[in-house]
C-alpha positions as CSV (number, residue, x, y, z in Angstrom):
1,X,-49.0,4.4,2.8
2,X,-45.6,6.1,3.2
3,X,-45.3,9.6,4.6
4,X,-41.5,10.3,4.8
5,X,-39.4,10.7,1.1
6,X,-36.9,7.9,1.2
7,X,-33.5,8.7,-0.7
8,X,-31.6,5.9,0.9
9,X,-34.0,2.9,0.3
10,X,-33.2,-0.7,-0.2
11,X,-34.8,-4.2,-0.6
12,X,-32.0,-5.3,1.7
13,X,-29.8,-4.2,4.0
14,X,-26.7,-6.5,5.0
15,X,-24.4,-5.5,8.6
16,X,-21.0,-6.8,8.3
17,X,-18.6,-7.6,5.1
18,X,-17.2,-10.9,6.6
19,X,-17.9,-14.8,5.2
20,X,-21.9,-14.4,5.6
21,X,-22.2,-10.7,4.7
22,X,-20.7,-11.0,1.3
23,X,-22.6,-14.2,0.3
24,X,-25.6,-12.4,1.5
25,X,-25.2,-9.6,-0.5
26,X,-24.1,-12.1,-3.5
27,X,-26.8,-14.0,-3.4
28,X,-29.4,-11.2,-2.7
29,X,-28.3,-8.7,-5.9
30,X,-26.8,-10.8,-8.3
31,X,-29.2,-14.0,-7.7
32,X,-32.1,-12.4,-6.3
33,X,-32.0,-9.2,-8.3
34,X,-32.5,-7.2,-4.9
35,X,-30.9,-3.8,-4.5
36,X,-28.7,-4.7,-1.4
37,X,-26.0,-2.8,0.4
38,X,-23.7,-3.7,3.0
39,X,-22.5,-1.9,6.1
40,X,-19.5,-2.7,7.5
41,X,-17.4,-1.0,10.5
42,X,-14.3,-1.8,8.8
43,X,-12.2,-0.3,6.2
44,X,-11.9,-3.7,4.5
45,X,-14.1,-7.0,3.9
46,X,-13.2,-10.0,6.0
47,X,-15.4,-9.7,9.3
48,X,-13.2,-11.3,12.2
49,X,-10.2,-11.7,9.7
50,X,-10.4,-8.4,8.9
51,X,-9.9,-7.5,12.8
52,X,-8.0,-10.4,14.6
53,X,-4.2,-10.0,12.6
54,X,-2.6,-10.5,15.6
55,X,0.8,-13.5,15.2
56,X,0.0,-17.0,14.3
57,X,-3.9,-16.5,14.0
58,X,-5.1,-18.7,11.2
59,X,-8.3,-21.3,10.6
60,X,-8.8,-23.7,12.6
61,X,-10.7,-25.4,9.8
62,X,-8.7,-27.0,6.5
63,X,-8.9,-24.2,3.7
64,X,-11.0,-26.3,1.7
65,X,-14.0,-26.6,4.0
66,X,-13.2,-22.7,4.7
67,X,-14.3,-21.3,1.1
68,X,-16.8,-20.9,-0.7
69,X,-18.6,-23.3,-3.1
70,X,-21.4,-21.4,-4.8
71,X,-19.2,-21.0,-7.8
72,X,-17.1,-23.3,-9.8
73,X,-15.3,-20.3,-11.7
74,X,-14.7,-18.7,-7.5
75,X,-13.1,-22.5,-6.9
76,X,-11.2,-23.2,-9.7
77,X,-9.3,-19.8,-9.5
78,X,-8.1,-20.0,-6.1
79,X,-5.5,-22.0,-5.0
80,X,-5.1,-21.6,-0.9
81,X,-1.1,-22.3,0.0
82,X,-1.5,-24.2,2.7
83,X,-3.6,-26.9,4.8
84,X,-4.7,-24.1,7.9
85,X,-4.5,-20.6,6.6
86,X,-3.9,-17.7,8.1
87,X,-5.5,-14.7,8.7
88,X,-3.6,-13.3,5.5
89,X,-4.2,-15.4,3.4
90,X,-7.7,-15.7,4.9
91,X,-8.2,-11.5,3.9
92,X,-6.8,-12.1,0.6
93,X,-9.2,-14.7,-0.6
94,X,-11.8,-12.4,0.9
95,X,-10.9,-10.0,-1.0
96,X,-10.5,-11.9,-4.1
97,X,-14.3,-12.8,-4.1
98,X,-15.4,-9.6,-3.2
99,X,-13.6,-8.6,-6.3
100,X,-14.5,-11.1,-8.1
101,X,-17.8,-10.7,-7.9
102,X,-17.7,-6.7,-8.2
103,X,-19.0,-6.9,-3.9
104,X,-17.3,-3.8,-2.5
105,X,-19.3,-1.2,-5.2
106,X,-22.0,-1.7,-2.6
107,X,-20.7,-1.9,0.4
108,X,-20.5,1.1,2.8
109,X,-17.1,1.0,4.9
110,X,-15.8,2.7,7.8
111,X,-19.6,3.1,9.0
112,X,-20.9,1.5,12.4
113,X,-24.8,1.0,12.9
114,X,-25.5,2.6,16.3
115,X,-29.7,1.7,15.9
116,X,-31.7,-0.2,13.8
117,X,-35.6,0.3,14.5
118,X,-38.8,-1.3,12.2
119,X,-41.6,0.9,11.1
120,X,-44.7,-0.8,11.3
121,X,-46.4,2.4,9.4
122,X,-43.9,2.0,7.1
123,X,-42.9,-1.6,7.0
124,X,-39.3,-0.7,7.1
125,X,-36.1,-0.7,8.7
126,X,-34.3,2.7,9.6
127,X,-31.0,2.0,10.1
128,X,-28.8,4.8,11.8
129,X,-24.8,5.0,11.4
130,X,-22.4,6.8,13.8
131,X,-21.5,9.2,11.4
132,X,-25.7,10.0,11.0
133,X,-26.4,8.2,7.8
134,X,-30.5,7.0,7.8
135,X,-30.3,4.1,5.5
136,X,-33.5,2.5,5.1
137,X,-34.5,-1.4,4.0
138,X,-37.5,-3.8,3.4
139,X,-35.2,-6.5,5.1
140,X,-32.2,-6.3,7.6
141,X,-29.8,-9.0,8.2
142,X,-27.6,-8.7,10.9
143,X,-24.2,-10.6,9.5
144,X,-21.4,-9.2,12.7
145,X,-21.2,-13.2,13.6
146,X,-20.5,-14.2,17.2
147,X,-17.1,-12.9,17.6
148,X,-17.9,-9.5,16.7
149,X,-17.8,-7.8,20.2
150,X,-16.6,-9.3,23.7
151,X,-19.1,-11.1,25.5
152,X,-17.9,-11.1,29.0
153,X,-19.8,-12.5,31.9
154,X,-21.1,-11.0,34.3
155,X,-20.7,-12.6,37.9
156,X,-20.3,-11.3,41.4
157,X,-16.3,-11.0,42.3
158,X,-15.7,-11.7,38.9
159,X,-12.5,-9.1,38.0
160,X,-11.0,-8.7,34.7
């Protein structure tokens, strides 16, 4: 039985606004019916393309295979301008689908998650922000992919 009153509750609770984060959060309200929010450190979707803009970064991947397929409608309506794209075009189709499919009303930008701990009493997450939001969930889904943060080894007489 619950104790605490909990103003900011949701079903789900999405970190990051990149590739995964926004089909979570698609597929989670819209197909699942879930109230879901997502958190996201930057000031715009597009996880990694959102952050790496630095000259001649673009996929690795041929746009096709770098898009999403869930809708036909999504598909049909974008048109990427070349083979590899880069990380501009990349943002814009981002935000095209977040648009799209009306994404960004329930996203939270600019906010970083500094904790995340479960309640067992309650059975839910309390997610903390840097700015002291306490956002609370049934379900957390940690979306920040693996180029998120540097991941440097470490090793004796290693020097960077």
């Amino acid at each position: 039985m619950m104790t605490e009153q909990f103003t900011n509750l949701y079903d789900a609770l999405v970190i990051g606004a990149g590739f995964s984060g926004l089909y979570q959060l698609h597929r989670l309200r819209d197909d699942l019916g879930l109230k879901t929010a997502v958190i996201e450190k930057g000031a715009g979707v597009g996880g990694t393309w959102y952050w790496n803009r630095y000259p001649g970064a673009r996929c690795d991947s041929e746009s096709q295979g770098y898009a999403y397929f869930f809708s036909r409608q999504l598909h049909e309506n974008w048109q990427w301008s070349e083979r590899y794209p880069g990380h501009a075009e990349i943002r814009k189709y981002l935000n095209y689908v977040a648009d799209a499919l009306n994404l960004k009303k329930d996203i939270f930008f600019n906010k970083t998650v500094t904790n995340c701990s479960f309640s067992k009493d309650n059975e839910l997450w309390k997610i903390q922000t840097e700015s002291g939001d306490v956002i609370y969930s049934k379900w957390l889904i940690t979306a920040v992919g693996c180029l998120s943060a540097a991941n440097v080894p470490k090793f004796p007489a290693f020097l960077f």
